[in-house]
C-alpha positions in Angstrom: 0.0 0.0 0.0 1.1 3.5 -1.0 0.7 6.9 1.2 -1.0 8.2 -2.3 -3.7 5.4 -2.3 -5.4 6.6 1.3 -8.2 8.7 0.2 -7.8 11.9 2.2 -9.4 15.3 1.4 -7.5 18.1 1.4 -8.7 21.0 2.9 -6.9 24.8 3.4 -6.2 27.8 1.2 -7.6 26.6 -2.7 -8.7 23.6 -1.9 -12.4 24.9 -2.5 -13.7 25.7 -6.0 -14.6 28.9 -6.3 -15.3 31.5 -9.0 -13.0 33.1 -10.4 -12.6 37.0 -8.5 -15.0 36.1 -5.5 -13.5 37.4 -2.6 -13.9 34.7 0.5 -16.6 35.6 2.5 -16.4 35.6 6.7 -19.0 35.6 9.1 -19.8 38.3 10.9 -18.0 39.3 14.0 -20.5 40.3 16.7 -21.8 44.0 17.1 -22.7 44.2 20.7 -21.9 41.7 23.8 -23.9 41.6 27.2 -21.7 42.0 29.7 -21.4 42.8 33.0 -21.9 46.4 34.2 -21.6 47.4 38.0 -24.4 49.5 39.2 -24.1 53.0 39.3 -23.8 53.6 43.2 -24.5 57.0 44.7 -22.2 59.2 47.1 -22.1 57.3 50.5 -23.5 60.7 52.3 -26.3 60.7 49.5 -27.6 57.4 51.5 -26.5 57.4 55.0 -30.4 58.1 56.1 -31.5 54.8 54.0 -31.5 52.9 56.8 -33.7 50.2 55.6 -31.9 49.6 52.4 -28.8 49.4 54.8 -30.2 46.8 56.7 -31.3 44.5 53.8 -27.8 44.9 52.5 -26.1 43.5 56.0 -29.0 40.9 56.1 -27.8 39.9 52.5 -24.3 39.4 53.5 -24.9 37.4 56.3 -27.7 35.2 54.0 -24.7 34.7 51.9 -23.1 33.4 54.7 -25.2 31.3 55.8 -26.6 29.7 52.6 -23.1 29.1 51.3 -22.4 27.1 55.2 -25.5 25.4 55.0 -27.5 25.2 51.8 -30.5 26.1 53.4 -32.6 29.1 51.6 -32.8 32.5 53.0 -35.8 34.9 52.6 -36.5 38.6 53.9 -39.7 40.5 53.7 -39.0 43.4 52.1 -42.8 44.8 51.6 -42.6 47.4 54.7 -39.4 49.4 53.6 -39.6 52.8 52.2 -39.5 54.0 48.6 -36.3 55.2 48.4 -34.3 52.3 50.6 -36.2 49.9 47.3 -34.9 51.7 45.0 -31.7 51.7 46.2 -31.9 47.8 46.8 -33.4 47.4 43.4 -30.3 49.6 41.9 -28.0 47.7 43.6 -29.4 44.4 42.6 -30.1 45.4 39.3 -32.2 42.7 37.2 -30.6 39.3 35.9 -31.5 37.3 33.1 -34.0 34.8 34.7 -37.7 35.6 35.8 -40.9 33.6 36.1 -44.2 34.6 36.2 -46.4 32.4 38.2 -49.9 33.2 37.1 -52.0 30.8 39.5 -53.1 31.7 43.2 -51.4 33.6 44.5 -50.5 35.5 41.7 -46.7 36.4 41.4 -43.0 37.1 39.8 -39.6 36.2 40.2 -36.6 38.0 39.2 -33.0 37.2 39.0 -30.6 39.8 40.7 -27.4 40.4 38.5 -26.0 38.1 40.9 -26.5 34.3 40.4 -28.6 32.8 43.4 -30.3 36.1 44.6 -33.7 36.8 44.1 -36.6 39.3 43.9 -40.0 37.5 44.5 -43.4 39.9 44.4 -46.9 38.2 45.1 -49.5 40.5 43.7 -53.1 41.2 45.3 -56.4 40.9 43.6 -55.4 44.4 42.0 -52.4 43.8 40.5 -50.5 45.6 43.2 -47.5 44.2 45.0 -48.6 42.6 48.2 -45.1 41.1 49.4 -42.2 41.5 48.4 -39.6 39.1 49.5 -35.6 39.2 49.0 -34.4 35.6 49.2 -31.4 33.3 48.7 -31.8 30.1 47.3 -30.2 28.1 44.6 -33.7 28.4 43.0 -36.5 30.2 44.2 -38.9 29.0 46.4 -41.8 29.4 45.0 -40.8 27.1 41.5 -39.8 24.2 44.6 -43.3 25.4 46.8 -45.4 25.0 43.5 -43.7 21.1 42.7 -44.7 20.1 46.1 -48.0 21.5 47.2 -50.0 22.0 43.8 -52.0 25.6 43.9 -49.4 27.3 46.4 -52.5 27.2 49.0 -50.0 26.8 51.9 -47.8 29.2 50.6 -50.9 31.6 50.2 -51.9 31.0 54.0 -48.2 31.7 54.8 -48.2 34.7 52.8 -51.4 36.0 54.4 -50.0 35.1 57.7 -46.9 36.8 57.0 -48.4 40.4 56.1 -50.6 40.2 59.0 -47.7 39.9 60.7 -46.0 42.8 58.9 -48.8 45.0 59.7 -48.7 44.4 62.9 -45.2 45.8 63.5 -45.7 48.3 61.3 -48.5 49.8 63.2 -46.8 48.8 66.9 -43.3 50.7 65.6 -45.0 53.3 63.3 -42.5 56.3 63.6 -39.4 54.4 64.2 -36.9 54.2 61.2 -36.0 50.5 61.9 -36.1 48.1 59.2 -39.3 46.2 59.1 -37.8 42.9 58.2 -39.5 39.9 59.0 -38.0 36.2 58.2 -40.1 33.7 56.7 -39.3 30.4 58.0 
């Protein structure tokens, strides 16, 4: 047998037919990327009165802690803190790529944070309007594991209803103070 008898096809610079004065043709490099931007963070004095969005921050840490010691999910109650400590959270967590919308009872939707394992969940009342708003830890959220075990959410929903009786409760026995009206659901 002769190296010139193994059928091999040759490939590389004009080995392809081609016409005659036809320039080769690439594909197209891409225009724009996604990438990671860090969110634009105001002056530290600009905040310093923010004390509930300071407080979800330090409970945040220390759910990081703990969930990457234990595994075991971590969820705030966000609902009770003021407008501008959410949107200071929300900045600061920005918005991933992953959300679910869970139309059954109750009604609700989950978003990524811009960091992997953090999540926004909001449960929405008859209106539309958030009714809780929850800040939780988890490899995925609860409410995709609640929904595989109990079909309908309707302990979840007694929970929830639970939980913002709860929430009013302080709220109304604290009403002036500038604590941070977190409560954890266990």
């Amino acid at each position: 047998m002769n190296i010139n008898d193994i059928p091999v096809r040759v490939v590389g610079p004009g080995s392809q037919q081609s016409k005659l004065g036809e320039a080769p043709s690439y594909i197209d490099m891409p225009g724009d990327m996604a990438r990671y931007d860090p969110p634009l963070m105001p002056a530290p004095e600009e905040v310093l009165h923010l004390a509930d969005a300071s407080a979800a921050m330090r409970w945040l840490k220390n759910a990081l802690v703990d969930c990457n010691n234990t595994q075991h999910r971590q969820l705030a109650n966000l609902t009770q803190i003021d407008d501008d400590s959410r949107k200071l959270v929300n900045q600061i967590l920005g918005e991933g790529e992953v959300s679910i919308t869970y139309d059954g009872t109750p009604r609700a939707k989950v978003q990524e944070s811009v960091l992997a394992g953090i999540w926004r969940t909001f449960y929405f009342d008859d209106d539309g309007k958030v009714a809780i708003d929850l800040l939780e830890v988890a490899a995925v959220p609860h409410i995709v594991t609640a929904k595989r075990r109990h079909p309908g959410l309707t302990r979840m929903a007694a929970r929830l209803d639970r939980t913002r009786v709860e929430l009013r409760r302080r709220h109304h026995a604290r009403e002036g103070s500038r604590e941070a009206a977190f409560l954890i659901v266990r």
